[in-house]
C-alpha positions in Angstrom: 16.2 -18.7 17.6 13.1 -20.6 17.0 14.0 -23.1 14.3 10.0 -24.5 14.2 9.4 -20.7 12.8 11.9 -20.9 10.1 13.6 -18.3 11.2 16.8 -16.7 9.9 18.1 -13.3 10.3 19.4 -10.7 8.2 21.5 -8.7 9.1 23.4 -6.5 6.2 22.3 -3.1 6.6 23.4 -1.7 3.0 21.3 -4.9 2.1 18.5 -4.1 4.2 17.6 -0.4 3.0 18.1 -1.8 -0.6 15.0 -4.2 -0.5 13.2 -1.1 0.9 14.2 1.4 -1.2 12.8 -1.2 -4.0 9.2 -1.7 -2.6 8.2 1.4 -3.5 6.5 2.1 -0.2 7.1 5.5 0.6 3.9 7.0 2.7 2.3 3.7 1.4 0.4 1.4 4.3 2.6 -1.8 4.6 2.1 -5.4 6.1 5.6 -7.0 7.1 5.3 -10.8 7.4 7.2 -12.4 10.3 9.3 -9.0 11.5 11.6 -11.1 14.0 14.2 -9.1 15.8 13.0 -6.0 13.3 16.1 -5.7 11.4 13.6 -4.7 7.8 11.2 -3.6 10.2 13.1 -0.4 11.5 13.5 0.6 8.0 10.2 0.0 7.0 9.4 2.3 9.7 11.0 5.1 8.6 9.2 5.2 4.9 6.0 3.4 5.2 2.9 5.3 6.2 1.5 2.8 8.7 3.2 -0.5 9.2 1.4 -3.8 10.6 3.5 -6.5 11.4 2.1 -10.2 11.8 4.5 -12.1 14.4 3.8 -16.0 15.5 6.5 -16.4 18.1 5.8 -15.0 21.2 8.9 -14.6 23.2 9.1 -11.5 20.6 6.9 -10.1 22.4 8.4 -7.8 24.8 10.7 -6.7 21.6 8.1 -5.4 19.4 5.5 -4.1 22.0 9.0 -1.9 23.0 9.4 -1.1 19.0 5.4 -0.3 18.2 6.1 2.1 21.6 8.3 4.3 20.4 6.7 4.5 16.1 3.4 5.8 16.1 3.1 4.5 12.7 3.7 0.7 13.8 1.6 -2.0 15.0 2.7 -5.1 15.7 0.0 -8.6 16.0 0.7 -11.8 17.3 -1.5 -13.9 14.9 -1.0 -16.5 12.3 -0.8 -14.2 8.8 -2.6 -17.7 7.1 -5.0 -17.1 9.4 -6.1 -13.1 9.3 -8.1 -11.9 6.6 -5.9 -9.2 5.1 -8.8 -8.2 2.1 -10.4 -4.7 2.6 -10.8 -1.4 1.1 -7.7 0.4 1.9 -4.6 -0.3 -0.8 -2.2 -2.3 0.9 1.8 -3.4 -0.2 3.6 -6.2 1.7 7.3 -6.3 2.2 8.8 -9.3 4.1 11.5 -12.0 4.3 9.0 -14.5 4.4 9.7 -18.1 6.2 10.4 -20.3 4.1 8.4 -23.2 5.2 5.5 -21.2 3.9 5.7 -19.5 1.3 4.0 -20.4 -1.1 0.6 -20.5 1.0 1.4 -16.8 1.7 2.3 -15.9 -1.9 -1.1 -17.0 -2.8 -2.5 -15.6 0.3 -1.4 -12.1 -0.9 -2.7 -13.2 -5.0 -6.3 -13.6 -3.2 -5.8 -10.7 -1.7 -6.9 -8.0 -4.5 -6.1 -4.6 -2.4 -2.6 -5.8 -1.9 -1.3 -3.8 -5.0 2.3 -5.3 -4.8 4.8 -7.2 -2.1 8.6 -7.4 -2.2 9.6 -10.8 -0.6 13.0 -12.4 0.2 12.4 -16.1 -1.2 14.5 -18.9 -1.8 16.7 -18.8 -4.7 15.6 -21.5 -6.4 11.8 -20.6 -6.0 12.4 -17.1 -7.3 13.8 -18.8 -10.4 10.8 -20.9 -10.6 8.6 -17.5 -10.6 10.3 -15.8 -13.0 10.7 -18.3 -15.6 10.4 -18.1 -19.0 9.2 -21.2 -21.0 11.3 -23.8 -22.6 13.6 -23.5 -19.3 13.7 -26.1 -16.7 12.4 -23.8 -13.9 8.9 -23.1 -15.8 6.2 -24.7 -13.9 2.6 -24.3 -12.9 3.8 -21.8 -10.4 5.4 -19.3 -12.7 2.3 -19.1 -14.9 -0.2 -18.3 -12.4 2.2 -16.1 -10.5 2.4 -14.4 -13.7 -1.0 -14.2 -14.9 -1.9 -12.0 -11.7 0.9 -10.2 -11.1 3.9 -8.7 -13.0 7.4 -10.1 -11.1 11.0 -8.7 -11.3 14.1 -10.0 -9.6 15.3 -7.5 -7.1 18.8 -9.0 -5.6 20.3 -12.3 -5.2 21.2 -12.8 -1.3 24.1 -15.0 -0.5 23.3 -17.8 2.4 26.4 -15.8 4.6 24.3 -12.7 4.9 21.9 -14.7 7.4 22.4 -15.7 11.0 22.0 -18.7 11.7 23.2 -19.6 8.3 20.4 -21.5 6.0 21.0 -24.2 3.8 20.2 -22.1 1.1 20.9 -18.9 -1.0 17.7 -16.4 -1.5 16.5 -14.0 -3.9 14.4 -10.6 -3.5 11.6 -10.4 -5.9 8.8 -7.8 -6.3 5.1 -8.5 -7.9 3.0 -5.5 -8.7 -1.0 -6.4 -9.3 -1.8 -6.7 -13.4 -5.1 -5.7 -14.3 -7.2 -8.8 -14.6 -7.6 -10.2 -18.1 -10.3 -13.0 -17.7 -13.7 -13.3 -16.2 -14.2 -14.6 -12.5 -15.2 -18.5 -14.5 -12.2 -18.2 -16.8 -10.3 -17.4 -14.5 -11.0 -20.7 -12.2 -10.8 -22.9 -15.6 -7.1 -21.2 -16.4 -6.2 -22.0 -13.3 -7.4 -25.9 -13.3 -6.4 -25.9 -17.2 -2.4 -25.3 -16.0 -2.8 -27.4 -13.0 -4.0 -30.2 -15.2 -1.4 -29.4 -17.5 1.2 -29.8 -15.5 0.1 -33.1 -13.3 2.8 -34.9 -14.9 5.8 -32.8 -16.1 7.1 -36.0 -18.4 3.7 -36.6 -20.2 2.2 -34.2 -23.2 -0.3 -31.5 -22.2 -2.9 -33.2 -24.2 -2.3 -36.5 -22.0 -2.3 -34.3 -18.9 -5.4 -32.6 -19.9 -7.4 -35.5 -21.3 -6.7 -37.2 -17.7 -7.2 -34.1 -15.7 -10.3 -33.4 -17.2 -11.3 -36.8 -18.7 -11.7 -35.8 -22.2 -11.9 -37.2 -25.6 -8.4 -36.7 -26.6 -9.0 -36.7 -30.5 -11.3 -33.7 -29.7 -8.9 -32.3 -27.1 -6.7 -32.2 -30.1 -8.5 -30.8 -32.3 -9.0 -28.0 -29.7 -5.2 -27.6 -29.3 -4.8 -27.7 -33.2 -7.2 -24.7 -33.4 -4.8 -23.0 -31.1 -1.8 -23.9 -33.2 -0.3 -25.9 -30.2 1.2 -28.9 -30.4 -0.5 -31.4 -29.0 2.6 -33.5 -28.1 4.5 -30.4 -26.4 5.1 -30.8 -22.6 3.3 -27.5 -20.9 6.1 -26.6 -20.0 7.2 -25.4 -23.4 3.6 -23.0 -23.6 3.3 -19.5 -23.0 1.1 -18.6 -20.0 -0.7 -16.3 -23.0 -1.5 -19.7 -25.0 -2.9 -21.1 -21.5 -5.2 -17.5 -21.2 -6.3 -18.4 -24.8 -7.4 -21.8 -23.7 -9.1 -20.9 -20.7 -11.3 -18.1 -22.9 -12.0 -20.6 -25.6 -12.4 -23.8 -23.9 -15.7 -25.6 -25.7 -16.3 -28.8 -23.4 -18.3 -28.8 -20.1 -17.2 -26.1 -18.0 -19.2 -27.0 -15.2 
């Protein structure tokens, strides 16, 4: 095993089909992130449409050039999935047990992606309880607000640390996002996302003291602002709803440049 990949393998069967049988993918075209030894991969086979994989280690190779032999519908390509371009026309749904070492680049990878309609990713435990959090709870962050904003999440399965070979560290959850409709403009958009960014630069200090630093503002008129909102100015941001931040981001009065 190639420990500089992050790689772990799954093995359960019963467990396997189950994250399939979740993504929805039936006669759907699939990416598959990091297909290893092809234990998902095989069953991805079987439902998906057409299936390209994106592999980084090499002595795979001979493997999944024997796999993508005998499946007409699979294609297998030994590049850096940070480094392909994965936007087009064609609607696309990713399913993958992603390394961990990475994942959040690749989540966002697939956000920026707009055909990607929806993925279903094996994460760890603690980050899937970071992307679905709700405010007020200790796992609410940045990253469970903008995940949010763009797509809608679910949990799919909690996966025990024993179900992998070599055994991780860590236990890991299953989560699927399915594309939202976008609710702000391509400007509002960039200014929600710096807005909770700011808002979150220091997770001890208010959100007006985060976003009068982040954005060097006045904070008596920052305040008012928030007032006209009906937020608090003295709440942590982790304690506002990802629709308050939206209602910022369209209302936001100071320089937007």
């Amino acid at each position: 095993m190639k420990k500089k990949f992050g790689q772990n393998f799954l093995r359960d069967k019963n467990l396997l089909k189950k994250i399939v049988d979740s993504a929805l993918i039936k006669d759907k075209d699939v990416i598959e992130i990091g297909p290893g030894m092809g234990a998902l991969t095989t069953f991805l086979i079987e439902q998906a449409k057409n299936l390209v994989a994106y592999e980084v280690d090499l002595e795979l190779e001979d493997f999944l050039r024997n796999l993508e032999q005998q499946n007409s519908n699979f294609k297998v390509i030994f590049k850096d999935i940070l480094k392909v371009d994965l936007s087009g026309n064609s609607e696309m749904h990713v399913v993958a047990n992603i390394p961990y070492n990475i994942t959040s680049p690749i989540i966002f990878k697939i956000i920026e992606s707009k055909n990607i309609k929806s993925a279903t990713l094996m994460v760890q435990k603690e980050v899937c309880d970071r992307i679905l959090a709700s405010p007020g709870t200790k796992d609410y962050n940045a990253l469970s607000i903008i995940i949010q904003y763009f797509m809608d999440v679910k949990r799919v399965v909690n996966v025990s640390k024993k179900m992998f070979y070599p055994v991780p560290k860590v236990d890991s959850a299953v989560f699927r996002m399915v594309r939202k409709e976008k609710t702000l403009e391509d400007r509002e958009e960039e200014l929600f996302l710096s807005i909770v960014k700011a808002s979150f630069h220091q997770k001890r200090k208010t959100i007006s003291n985060n976003l009068s630093f982040g954005f060097n503002l006045d904070k008596s008129e920052l305040n008012d602002f928030l007032d006209s909102l009906n937020i608090d100015s003295n709440l942590r941001a982790e304690t506002i709803s990802s629709d308050k931040f939206i209602e910022m981001a369209k209302k936001w009065p100071f320089n937007k440049e």
